[in-house]
C-alpha positions in Angstrom: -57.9 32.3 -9.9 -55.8 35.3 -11.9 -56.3 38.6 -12.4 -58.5 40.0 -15.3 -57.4 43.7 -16.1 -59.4 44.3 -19.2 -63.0 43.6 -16.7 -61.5 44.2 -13.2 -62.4 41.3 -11.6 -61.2 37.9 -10.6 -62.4 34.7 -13.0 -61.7 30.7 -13.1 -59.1 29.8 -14.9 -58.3 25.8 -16.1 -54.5 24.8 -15.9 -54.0 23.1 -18.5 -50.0 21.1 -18.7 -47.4 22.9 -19.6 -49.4 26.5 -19.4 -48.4 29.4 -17.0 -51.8 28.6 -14.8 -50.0 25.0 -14.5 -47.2 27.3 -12.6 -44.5 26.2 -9.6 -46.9 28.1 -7.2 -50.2 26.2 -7.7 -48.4 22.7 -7.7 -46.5 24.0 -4.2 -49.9 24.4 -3.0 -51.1 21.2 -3.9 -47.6 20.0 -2.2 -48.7 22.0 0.9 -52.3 20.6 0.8 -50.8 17.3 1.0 -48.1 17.8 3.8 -51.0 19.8 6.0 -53.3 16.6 6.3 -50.8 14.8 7.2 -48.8 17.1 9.3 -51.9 18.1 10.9 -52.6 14.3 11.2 -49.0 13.9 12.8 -49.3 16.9 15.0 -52.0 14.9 17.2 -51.3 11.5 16.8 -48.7 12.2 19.9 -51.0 13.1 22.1 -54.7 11.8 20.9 -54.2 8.4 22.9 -53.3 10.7 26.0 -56.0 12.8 25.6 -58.5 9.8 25.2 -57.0 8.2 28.6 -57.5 11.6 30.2 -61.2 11.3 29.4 -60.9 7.7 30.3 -60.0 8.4 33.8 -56.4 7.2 33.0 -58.0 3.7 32.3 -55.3 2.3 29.8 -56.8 -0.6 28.7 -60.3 0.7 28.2 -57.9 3.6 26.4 -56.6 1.5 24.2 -59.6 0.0 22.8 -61.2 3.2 22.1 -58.0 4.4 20.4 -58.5 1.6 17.9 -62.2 2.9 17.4 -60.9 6.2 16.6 -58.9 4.4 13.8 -61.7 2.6 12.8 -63.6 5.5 11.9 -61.6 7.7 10.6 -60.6 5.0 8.0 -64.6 4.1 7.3 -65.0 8.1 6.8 -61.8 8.0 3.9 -63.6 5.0 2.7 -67.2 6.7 2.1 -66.0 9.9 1.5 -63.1 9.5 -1.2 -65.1 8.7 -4.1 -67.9 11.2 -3.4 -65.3 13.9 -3.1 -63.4 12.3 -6.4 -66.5 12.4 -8.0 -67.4 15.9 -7.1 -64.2 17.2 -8.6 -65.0 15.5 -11.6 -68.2 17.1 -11.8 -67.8 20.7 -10.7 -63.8 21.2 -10.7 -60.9 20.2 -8.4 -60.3 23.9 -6.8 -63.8 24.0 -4.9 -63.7 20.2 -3.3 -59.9 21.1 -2.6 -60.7 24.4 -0.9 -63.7 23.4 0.9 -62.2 20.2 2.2 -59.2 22.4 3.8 -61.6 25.4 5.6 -63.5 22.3 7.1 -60.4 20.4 8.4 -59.1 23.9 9.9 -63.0 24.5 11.6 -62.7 20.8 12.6 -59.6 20.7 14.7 -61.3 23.8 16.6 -63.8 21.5 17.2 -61.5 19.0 18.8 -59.2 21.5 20.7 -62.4 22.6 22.6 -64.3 18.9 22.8 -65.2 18.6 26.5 -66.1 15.0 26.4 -64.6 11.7 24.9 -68.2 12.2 22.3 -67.3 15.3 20.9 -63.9 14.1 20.2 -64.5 11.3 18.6 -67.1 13.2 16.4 -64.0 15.7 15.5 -62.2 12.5 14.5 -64.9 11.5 12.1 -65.0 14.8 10.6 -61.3 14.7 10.0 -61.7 11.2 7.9 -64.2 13.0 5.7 -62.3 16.3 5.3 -58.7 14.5 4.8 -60.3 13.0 2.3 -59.2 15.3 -0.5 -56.4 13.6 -1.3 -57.4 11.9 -4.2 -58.4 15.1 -5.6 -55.3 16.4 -4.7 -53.9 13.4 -7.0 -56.5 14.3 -9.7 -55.7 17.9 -10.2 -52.0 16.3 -10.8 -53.4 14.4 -13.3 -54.6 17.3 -14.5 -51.8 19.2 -15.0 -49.1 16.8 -15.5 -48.2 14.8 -18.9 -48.3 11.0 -18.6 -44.7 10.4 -18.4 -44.0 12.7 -15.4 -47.0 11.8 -13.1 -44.9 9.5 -11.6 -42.4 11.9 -10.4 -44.8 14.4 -9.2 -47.0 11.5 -7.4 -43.6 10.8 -5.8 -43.4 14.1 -5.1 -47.1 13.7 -3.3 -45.3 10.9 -1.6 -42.3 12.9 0.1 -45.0 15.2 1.1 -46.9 12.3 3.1 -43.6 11.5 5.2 -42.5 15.0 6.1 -45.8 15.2 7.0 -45.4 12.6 9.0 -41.7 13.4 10.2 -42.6 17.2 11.3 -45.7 16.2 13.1 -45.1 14.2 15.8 -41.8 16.3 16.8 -44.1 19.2 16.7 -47.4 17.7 18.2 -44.9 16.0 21.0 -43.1 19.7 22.0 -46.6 21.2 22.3 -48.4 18.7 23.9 -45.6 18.6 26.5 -47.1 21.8 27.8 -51.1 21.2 27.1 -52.6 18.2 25.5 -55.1 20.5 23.0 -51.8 22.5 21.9 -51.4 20.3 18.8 -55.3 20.5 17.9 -55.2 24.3 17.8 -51.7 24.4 15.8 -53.1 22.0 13.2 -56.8 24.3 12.9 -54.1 27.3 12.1 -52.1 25.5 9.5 -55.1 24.4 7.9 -57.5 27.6 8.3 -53.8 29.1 6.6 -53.7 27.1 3.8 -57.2 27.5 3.3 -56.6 31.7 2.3 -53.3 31.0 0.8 -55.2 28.3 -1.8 -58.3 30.9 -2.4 -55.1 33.5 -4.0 -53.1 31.0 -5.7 -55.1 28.0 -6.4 -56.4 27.9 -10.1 -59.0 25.4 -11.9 -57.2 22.4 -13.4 -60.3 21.0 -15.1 -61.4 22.9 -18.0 -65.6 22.7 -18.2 -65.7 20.8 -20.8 -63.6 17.9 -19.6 -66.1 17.6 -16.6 -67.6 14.6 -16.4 -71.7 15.5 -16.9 -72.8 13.2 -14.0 -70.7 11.9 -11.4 -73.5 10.7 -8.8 -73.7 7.3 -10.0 -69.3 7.2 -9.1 -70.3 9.1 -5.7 -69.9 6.1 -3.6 -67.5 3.9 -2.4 -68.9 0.8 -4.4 -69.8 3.0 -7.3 -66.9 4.3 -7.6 -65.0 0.6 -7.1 -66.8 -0.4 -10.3 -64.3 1.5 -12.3 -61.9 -0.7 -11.2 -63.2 -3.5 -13.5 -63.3 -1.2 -16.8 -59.7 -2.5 -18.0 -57.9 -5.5 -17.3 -55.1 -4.1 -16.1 -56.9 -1.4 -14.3 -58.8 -4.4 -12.7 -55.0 -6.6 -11.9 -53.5 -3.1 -10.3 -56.2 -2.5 -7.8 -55.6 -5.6 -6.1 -51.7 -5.0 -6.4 -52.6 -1.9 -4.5 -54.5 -3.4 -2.0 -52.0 -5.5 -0.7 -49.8 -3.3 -1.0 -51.9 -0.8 1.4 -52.9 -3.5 3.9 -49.5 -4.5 4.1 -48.6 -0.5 5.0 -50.8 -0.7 7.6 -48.3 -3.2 10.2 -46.3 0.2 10.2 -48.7 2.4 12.5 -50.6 -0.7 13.6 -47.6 -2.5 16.1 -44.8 0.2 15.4 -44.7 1.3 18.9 -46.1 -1.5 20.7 -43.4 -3.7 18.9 -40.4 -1.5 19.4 -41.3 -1.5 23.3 -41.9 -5.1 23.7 -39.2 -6.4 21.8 -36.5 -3.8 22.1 -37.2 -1.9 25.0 -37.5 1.5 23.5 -39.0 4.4 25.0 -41.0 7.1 23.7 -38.0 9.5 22.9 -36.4 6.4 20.9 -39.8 5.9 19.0 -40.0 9.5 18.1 -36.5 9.7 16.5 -36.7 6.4 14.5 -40.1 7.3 13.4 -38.4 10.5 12.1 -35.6 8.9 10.6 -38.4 6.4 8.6 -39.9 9.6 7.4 -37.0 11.3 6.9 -36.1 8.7 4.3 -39.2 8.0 3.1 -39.6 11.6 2.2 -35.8 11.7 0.6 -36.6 8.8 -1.5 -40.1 9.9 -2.7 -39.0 13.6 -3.4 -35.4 12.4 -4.5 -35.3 9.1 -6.1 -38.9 8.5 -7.5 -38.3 10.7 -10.8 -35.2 9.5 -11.7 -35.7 6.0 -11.0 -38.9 6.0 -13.1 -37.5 7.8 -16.1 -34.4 4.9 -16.0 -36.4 2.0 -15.2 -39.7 2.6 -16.6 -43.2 2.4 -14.6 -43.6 -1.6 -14.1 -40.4 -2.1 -13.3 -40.0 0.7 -10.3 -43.2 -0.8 -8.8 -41.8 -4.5 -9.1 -38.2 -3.6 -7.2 -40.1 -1.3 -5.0 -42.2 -4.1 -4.0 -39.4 -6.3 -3.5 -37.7 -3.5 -1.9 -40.4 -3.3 0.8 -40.7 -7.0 1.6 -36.9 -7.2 2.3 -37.4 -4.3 4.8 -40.4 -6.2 6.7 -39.0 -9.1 6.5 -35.6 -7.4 8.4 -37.9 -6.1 10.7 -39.1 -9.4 11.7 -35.9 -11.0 12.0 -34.1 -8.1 14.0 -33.8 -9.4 17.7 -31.8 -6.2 18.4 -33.0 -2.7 17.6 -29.7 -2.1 14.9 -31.3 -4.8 13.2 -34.4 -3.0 13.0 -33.4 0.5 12.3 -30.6 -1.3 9.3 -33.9 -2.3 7.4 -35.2 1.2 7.6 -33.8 1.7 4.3 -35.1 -0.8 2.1 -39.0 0.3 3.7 -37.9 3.5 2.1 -36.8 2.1 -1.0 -40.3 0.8 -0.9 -41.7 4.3 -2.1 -40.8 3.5 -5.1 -43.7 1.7 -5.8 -46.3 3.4 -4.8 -45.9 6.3 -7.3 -45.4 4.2 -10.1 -48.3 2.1 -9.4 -50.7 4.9 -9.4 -49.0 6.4 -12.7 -49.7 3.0 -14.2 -53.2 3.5 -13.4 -53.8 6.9 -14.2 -52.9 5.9 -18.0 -56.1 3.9 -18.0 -58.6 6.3 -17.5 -59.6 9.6 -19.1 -59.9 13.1 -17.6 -63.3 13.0 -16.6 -63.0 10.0 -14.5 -59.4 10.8 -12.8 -61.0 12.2 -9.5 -62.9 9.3 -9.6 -60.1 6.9 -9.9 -58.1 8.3 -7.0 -61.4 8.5 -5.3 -61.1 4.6 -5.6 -57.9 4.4 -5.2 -58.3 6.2 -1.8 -61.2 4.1 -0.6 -58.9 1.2 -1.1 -56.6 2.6 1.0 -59.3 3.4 3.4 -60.2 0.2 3.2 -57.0 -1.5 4.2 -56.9 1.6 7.1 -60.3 -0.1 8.6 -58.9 -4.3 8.0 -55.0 -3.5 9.1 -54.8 -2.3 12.5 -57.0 -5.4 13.9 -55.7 -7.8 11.4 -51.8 -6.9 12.9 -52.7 -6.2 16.2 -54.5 -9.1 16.6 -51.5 -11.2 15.1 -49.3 -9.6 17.5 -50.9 -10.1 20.2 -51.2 -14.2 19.5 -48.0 -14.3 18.5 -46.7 -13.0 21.7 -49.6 -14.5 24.4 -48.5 -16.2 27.3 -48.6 -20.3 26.5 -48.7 -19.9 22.5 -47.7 -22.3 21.0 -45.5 -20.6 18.4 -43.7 -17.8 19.9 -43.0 -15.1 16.8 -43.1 -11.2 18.0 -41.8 -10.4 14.4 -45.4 -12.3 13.0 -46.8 -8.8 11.7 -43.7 -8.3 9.8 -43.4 -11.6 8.2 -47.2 -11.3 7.1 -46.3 -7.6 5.8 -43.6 -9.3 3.9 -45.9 -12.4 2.5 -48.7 -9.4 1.2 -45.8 -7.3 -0.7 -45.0 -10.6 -2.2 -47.9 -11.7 -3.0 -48.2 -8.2 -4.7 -45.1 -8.4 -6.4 -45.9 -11.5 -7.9 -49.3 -10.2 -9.3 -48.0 -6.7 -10.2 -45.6 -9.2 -12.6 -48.1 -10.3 -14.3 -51.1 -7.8 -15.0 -48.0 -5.3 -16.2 -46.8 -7.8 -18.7 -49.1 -6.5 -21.4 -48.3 -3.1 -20.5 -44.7 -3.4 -21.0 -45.3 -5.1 -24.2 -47.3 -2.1 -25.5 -44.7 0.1 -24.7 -41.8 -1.5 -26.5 -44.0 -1.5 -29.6 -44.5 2.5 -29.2 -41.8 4.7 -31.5 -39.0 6.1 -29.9 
């Protein structure tokens, strides 16, 4: 919104690239956006198992199931919600989906802080998959406002977001909870309610009415929306990059902590800080590196070594029978990040404005996707790999399969990208 002194009044304004509405402030807003869904996410993923085995009667293993439910849904939530919301911004503008989406996450952690039963709780947590699910317009509105060749480094920007995010909440949600268990639910309804009023003051339109797409209803669903996947051949090779990719993400949260105590011994405390040094580097490398690398190396090639980058990491992880082992191969999972940027910039060349909510909508329900498939598919791997009597005895199984996904994905990302290279060498300089 700006200012109107001639009539008085407020109006909508589109920011286009490289105008003032396009300014430092709105993109730190869509920055903040980012880092408040995940910090919020962060802030209670400390002490949302505890709370669940309070309700549980301190049953652990009954606990422990339901804690997987909770993933479950919140991931089938991202995966029927992300288009719709995509689509939506395509329709009627990024500003009103973003803004919406953040007053109902704030109103929604309320709902959790106060939830008197293990029901109510678990509703909040399906709310929260819908609401969180404005990332990919969040991604869009980049598009928006960004020239091709630096999406990159501001989706790498996005990504350093995601891991302080993830580094700030926990240490947060872990101090507060020490003293009450809904302490973290009410921190994260303020930070969201927050940037909720700060967004309605600062937050312009970034699609112009008559880049709107005239009907987005037939995109507003998860399979709809896949089917714009299949509209260019590399569009089509890149999705299933980026689903290995995700699915192969998900053996981080998935066995993280049940891994680290089993095979190293590690207690909470010793969790906490490695999981903040992962974020701290992820976030240094996305916010840091991303850009620069990109501009020297080019798109296809950042996501090839980025790839390879994070299979080395797993595959350290794997093989570490002590936790220095582990914690040396933190690095090269960050290095990973240099992937994931590039491989969305690749894709967001493919598509016109009026379909680039609708893309990350995708984009996100792939992610949601993997977010529903993962945390069973390497729990369950864990869990046989370790068993009493198995006949193969691997605890570092979920790592090696990690590391077989990224390079399955590497080799694919190979050769979809092939053309795309050869494109751009026949561009001018």
């Amino acid at each position: 919104m700006e200012f109107d002194a001639n009539q008085g009044q407020r109006r909508e304004i589109a920011a286009e690239p490289g105008t003032p509405a396009a300014s430092r402030a709105t993109f730190a807003f869509i920055i903040i956006t980012v880092t408040l869904d995940f910090l919020a996410f962060g802030i209670i993923a400390p002490v949302l198992p505890n709370l669940i085995i309070q309700f549980e009667g301190g049953d652990m293993a009954r606990a422990a199931a339901v804690t997987g439910y909770f993933s479950f849904a919140w991931a089938t939530m991202q995966f029927l919600f992300s288009p719709v919301l995509g689509a939506w911004s395509d329709r009627f503008g990024r500003r009103p989906v973003i803004l919406i989406s953040c007053l109902g996450l704030g109103l929604d952690y309320i709902l959790m802080a106060i939830a008197p039963n293990l029901h109510w709780l678990f509703l909040g947590r399906v709310i929260s998959g819908l609401t969180t699910s404005n990332v990919s317009t969040a991604f869009a509105y980049i598009a928006d406002v960004t020239p091709p060749e630096q999406r990159a480094k501001k989706y790498g920007m996005l990504g350093a977001a995601f891991g302080m995010g993830f580094v700030i909440g926990p240490a947060v949600g872990g101090v507060l909870g020490h003293y009450s268990l809904r302490a973290p639910f009410w921190a994260a309804a303020l930070l969201s309610l927050a940037n909720f009023l700060y967004g309605m003051l600062v937050l312009p339109e970034s699609l112009p009415e008559e880049k709107r797409a005239k009907s987005a209803w037939h995109m507003a669903n998860p399979l709809g929306s896949l089917t714009l996947l299949r509209s260019h051949p590399v569009l089509s090779g890149l999705s299933v990059v980026t689903v290995l990719y995700y699915l192969a993400h998900q053996a981080l949260p998935s066995v993280f902590v049940l891994y680290t105590e089993y095979r190293y011994g590690w207690d909470e405390r010793t969790v906490g800080l490695v999981l903040g040094a992962v974020g701290i580097c992820i976030a240094s490398v996305s916010g840091g590196m991303v850009g620069p690398f990109v501009k020297k190396f080019g798109e296809r090639w950042s996501l090839i070594s980025g790839l390879l980058f994070g299979a080395i990491g797993f595959a350290g992880f794997a093989m570490a029978a002590k936790g220095w082992g582990f914690v040396a191969a933190v690095p090269f999972i960050a290095l990973w990040g240099v992937a994931g940027p590039a491989m969305q910039s690749l894709m967001s060349q493919m598509v016109d404005h009026s379909t680039q909510g609708k893309l990350q909508g995708a984009i996100n329900s792939l992610r949601a996707m993997t977010g529903m498939a993962g945390p069973l598919l390497f729990t369950q791997v864990f869990s046989a790999a370790i068993a009493p009597g198995t006949k193969m005895y691997l605890p570092g199984a979920p790592y090696f399969l990690g590391a077989v996904l990224l390079v399955g994905s590497l080799l694919l990302a190979v050769a979809v990208t092939r053309g795309v290279a050869a494109r751009k060498s026949e561009q001018p300089a």
